[in-house]
C-alpha positions as CSV (number, residue, x, y, z in Angstrom):
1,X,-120.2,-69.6,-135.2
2,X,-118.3,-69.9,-138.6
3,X,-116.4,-68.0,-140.1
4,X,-117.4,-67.1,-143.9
5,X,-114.7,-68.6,-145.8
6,X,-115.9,-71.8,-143.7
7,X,-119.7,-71.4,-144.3
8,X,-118.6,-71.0,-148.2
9,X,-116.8,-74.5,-148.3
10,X,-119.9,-76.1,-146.8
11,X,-122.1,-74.8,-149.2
12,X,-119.5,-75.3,-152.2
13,X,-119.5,-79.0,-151.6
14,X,-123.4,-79.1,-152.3
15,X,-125.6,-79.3,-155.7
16,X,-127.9,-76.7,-154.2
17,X,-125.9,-74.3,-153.1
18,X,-127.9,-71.2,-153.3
19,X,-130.6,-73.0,-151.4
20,X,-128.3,-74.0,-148.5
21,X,-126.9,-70.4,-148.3
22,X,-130.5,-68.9,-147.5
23,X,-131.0,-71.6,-144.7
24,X,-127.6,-70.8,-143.4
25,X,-128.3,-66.8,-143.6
26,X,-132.3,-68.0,-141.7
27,X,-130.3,-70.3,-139.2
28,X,-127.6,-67.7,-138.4
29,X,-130.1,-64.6,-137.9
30,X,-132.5,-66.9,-136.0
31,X,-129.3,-67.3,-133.6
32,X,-129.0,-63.5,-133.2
33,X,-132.7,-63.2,-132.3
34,X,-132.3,-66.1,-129.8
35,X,-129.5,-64.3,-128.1
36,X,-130.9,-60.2,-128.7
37,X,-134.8,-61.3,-128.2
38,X,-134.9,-59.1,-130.9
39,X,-136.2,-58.8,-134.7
40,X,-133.5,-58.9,-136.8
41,X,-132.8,-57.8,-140.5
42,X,-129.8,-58.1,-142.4
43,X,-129.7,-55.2,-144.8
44,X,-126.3,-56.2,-147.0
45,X,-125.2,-55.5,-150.5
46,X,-122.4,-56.9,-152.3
47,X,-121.2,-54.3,-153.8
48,X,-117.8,-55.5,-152.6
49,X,-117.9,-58.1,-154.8
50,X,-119.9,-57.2,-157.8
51,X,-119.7,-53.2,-157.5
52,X,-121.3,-52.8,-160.9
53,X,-124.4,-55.1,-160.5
54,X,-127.8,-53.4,-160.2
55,X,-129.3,-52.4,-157.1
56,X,-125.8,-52.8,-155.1
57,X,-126.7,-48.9,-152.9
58,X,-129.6,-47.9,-151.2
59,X,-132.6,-47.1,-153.6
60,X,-136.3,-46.9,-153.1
61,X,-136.9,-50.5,-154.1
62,X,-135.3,-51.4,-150.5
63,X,-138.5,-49.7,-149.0
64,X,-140.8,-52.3,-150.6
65,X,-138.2,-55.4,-149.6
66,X,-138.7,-53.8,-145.8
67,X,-142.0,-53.4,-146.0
68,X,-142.3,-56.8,-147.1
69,X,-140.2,-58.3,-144.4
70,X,-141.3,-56.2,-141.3
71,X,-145.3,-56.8,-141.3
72,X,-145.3,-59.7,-139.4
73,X,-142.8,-59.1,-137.1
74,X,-143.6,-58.3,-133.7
75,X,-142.9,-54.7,-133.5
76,X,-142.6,-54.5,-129.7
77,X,-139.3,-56.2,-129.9
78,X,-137.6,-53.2,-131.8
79,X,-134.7,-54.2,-134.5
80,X,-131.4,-54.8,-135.0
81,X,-130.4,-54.1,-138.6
82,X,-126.8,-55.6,-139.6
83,X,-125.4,-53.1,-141.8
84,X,-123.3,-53.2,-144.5
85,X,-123.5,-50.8,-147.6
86,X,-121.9,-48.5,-150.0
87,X,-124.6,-45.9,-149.2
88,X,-126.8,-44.8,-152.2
89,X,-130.3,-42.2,-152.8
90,X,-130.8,-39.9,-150.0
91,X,-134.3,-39.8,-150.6
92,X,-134.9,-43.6,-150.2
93,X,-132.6,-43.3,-147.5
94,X,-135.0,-40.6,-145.7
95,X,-138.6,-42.9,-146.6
96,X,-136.4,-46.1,-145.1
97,X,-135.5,-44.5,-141.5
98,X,-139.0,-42.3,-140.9
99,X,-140.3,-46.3,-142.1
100,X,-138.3,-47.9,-139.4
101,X,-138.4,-45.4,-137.1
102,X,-142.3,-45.2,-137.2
103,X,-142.7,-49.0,-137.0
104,X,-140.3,-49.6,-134.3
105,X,-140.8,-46.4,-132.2
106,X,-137.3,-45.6,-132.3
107,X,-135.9,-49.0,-130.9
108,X,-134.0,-49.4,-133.8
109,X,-130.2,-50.3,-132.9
110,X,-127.2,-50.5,-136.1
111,X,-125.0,-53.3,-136.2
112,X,-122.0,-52.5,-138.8
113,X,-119.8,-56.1,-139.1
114,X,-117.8,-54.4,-141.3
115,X,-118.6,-51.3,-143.6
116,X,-121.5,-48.8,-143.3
117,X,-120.7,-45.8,-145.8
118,X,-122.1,-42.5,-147.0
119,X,-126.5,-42.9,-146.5
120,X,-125.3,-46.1,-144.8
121,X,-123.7,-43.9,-142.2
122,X,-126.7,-42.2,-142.2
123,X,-129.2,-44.7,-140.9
124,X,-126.7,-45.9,-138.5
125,X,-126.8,-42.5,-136.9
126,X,-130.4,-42.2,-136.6
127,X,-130.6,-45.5,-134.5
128,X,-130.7,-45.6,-130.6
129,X,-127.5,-47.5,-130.5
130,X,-125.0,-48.5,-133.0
131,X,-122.3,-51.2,-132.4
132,X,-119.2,-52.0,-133.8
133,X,-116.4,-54.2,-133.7
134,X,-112.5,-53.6,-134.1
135,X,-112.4,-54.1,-138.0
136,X,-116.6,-52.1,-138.3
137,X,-115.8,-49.1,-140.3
138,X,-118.4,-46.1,-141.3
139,X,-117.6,-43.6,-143.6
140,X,-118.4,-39.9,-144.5
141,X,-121.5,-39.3,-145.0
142,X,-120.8,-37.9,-148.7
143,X,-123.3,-37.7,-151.5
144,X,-122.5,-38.4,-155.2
145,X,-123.7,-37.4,-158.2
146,X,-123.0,-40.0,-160.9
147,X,-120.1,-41.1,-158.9
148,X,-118.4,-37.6,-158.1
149,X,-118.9,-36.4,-154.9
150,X,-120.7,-33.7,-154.3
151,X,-118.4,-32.1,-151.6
152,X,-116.0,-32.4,-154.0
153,X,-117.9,-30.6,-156.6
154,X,-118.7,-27.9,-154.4
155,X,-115.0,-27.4,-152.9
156,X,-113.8,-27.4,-156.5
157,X,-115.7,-24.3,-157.7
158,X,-115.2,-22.7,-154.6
159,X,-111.3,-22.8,-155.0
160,X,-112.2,-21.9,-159.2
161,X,-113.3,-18.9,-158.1
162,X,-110.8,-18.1,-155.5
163,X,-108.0,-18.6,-157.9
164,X,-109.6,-16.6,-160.8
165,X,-110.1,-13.6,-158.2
166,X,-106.3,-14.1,-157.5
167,X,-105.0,-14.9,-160.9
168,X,-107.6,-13.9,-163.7
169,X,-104.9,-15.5,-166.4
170,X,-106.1,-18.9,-165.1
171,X,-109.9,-18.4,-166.0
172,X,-109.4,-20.6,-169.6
173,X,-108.3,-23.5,-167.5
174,X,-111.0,-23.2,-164.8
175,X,-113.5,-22.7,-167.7
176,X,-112.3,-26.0,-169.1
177,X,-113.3,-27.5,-166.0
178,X,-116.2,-26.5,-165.1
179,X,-117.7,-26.6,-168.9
180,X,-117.5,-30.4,-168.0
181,X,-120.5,-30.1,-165.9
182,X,-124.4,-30.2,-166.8
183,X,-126.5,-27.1,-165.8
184,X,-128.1,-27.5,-162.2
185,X,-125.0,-29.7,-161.4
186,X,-123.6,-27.6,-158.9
187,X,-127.0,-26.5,-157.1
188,X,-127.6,-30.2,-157.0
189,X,-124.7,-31.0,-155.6
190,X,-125.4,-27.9,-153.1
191,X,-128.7,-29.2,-152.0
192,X,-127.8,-32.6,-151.9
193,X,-124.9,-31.9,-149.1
194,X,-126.9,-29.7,-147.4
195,X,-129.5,-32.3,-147.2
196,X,-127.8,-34.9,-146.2
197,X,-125.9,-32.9,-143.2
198,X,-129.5,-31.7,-142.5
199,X,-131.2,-35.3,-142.0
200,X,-128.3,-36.7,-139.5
201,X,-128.3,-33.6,-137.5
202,X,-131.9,-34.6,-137.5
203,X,-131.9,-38.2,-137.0
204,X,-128.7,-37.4,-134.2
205,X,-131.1,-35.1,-132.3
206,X,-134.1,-37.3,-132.1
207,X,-131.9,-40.0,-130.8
208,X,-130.2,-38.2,-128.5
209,X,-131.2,-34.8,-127.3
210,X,-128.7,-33.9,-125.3
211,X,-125.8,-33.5,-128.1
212,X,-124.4,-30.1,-128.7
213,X,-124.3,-29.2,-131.7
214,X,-122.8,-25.9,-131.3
215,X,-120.2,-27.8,-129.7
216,X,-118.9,-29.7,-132.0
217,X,-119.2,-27.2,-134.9
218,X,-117.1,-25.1,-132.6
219,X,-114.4,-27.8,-132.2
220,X,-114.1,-28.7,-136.3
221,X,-114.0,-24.9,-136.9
222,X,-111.3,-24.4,-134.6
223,X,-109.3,-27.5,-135.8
């Protein structure tokens, strides 16, 4: 198979090159399926490349492009979904897994060629399998509000009003700060981590059972 840059100078050398991509992208998956015996669906944004274009993160609109796609599939095959995404709404990301997952019966398996972050992470964790290559990153899963992250909200007035309990002269500063933010920001951001962390330890224990949780929240809190 080619590499990109190789499939791009093909395609560069024709008058129709945007027709002769979506064959390539047809012929390439096709291949997969061959191989897999599996439906396939590439689920990509270039957000890479054009990171201020519309519709580059995961929004509900994706559920109607899925829906679209998947009816006349053959649902017994289960899916492999290549992903590769900057993450985006948490609630289209929960309506796109319980979709897939219904569908497919939970034979759903993640491919990441090369970056899977924040929600992105998040469907990758509640497949059956996810696989990934030497370069395949995934990345925290870490919900944003209008680009902040809302950990990072949430860790911020936390240390606010540690250091005001401390040092009550540096309450103008903190009040600076904080003024920046709208009212309900913080419980958004609140609910919005807590949602988040809620989903994959769902999606995590669905897929597999056996995990202990207590476990592992025991080895981050020692460490």
């Amino acid at each position: 198979m080619p590499s990109w840059s190789e499939i791009l100078t093909e395609i560069d050398q024709s008058a129709n090159a945007v027709v002769i991509l979506d064959k390539k992208r047809e012929e390439y998956l096709n291949k997969i399926s061959s191989i897999t015996g599996r439906n396939v669906i590439a689920y990509y944004s270039g957000w890479l490349k054009k990171p201020d274009a519309p519709h580059v993160s995961i929004d509900e609109q994706d559920k109607n492009a899925f829906m679209t796609t998947v009816y006349k599939l053959n649902k017994k095959k289960g899916l492999d979904l290549i992903l590769h995404t900057p993450g985006g709404d948490i609630a289209a990301t929960e309506s796109i897994v319980t979709y897939l997952k219904s569908i497919f019966k939970d034979d759903v398996r993640a491919f990441i060629p090369q970056i899977s972050m924040s929600a992105g992470t998040m469907i990758a964790m509640s497949c059956k399998e996810i696989i990934m290559g030497e370069q395949s990153s995934l990345g925290p899963i870490d919900p944003q509000m209008g680009g902040i992250a809302c950990q990072a909200v949430t860790d911020e007035f936390k240390r606010a009003v540690d250091e005001v309990s401390k040092n009550p002269a540096s309450l103008g500063l903190w009040q600076t700060i904080i003024s920046k933010y709208h009212p309900t920001f913080l419980t958004a951001c609140e609910n919005a981590v807590a949602w988040s962390a809620q989903l994959a330890e769902q999606w995590l224990r669905e897929v597999n059972p056996a995990i202990d949780f207590d476990k592992i929240k025991n080895v981050f809190l020692n460490h």
